[in-house]
Each structure stands twice: as C-alpha cells, then as structure tokens.
C-alpha positions as CSV (number, residue, x, y, z in Angstrom):
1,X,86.8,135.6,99.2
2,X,84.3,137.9,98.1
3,X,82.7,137.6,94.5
4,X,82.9,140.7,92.4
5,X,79.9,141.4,89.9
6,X,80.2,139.4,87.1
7,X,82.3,136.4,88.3
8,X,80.7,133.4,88.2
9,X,81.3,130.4,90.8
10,X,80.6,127.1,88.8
11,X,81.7,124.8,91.0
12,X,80.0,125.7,94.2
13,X,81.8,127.4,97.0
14,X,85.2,128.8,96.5
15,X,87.9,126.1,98.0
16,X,90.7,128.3,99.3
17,X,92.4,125.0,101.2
18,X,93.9,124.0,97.8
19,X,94.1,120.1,97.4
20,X,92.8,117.6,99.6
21,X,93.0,113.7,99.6
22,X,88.9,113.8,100.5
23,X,88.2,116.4,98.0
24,X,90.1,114.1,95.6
25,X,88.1,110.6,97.0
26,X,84.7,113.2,96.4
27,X,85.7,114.0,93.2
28,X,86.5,110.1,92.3
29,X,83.4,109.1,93.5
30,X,81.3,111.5,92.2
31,X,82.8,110.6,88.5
32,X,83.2,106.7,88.8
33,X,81.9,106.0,85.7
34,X,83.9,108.4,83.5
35,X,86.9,107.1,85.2
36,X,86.2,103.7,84.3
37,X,85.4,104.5,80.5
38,X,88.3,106.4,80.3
39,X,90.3,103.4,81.9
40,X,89.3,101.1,79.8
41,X,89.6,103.4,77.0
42,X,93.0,103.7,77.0
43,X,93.5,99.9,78.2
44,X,92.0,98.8,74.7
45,X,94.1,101.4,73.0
46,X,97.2,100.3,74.6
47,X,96.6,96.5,74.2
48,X,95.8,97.0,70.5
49,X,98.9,99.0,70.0
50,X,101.3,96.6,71.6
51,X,99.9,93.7,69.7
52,X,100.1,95.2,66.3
53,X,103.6,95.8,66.7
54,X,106.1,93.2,64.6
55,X,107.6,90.6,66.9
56,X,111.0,92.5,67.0
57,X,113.6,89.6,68.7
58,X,113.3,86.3,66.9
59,X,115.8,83.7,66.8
60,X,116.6,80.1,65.2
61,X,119.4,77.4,66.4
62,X,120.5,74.9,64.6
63,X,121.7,71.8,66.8
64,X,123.9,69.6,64.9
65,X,124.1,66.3,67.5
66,X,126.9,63.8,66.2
67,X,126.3,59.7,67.7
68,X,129.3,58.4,69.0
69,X,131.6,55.9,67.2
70,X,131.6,52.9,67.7
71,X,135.6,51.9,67.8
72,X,135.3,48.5,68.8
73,X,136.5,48.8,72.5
74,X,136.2,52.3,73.3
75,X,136.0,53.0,76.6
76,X,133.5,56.0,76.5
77,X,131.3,53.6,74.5
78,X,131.6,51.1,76.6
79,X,130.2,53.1,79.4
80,X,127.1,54.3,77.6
81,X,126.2,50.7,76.8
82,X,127.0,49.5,80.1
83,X,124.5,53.0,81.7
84,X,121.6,51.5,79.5
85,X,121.7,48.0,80.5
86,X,119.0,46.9,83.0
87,X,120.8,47.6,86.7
88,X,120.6,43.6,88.6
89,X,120.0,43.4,92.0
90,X,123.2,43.2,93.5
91,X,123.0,41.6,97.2
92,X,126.7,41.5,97.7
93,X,127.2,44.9,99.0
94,X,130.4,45.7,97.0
95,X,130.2,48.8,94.9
C-alpha cells in the first residue's frame, strides 16, 4: 500500500492481513495494565450496582404445629410413646 502525501501512519506499518490471534495477544500484552484497570473498573461498578439493589423476593411462613391428643388409648399415641421409650436389649430373636 503506498502512502499518499499527507496521510499519516500512526500505528506503524500498515497491516493489510486484517485480524490476527497474535496481533490480538501483542496488543493484550502491550496494554496489560489498562486492561486490568478497566476490569476492575467495571467489576467495582457492577458489584456496587447489584448490591444496592432492594432484595426483590422475600418471603415469610407461618408453621402452625398442633400436639397430638391424648385420648386415653389411642393408638397413634400409643406408638409415639412406645418410639421414645429407651429400646431393651432383646436376646430372644423374635421381632
């Protein structure tokens, strides 16, 4: 490509390959340290926005347990009260 008078090449020679992944890498690590600040940049911007925004799903219960009656006999009670009792050894083998 030949340079007509008054153009002006700023970035060295004239590239007319188009994109390349090692002209990218180049590029990345010839800026490093922009890349990073600008990272972190919009990191810190990101995480400050998410966190000031109102907690949007909240949620209660209300668990409303009711204790068994005791109906003198019951069998269901009966049950419970014979699940919490200390378990003997039993040597007989019957179950």
């Amino acid at each position: 490509m030949a340079v007509e008078h008054g153009e002006t090449i700023v970035a060295g020679s004239v590239n007319d390959g188009g994109f390349t992944i090692t002209g990218a890498l180049a590029l990345l690590r010839r800026h490093t340290r922009l890349a990073t600040v600008v990272f972190a940049a919009v990191l810190a911007s990101a995480a400050t926005f998410a966190m000031s925004l109102p907690d949007m799903y909240r949620s209660t219960a209300t668990v409303l347990v009711e204790h068994p009656r005791d109906r003198g006999g019951s069998r269901e009670v009966a049950d419970r009260r014979r699940a919490r009792a200390p378990v003997a050894d039993d040597q007989s083998g019957s179950p």
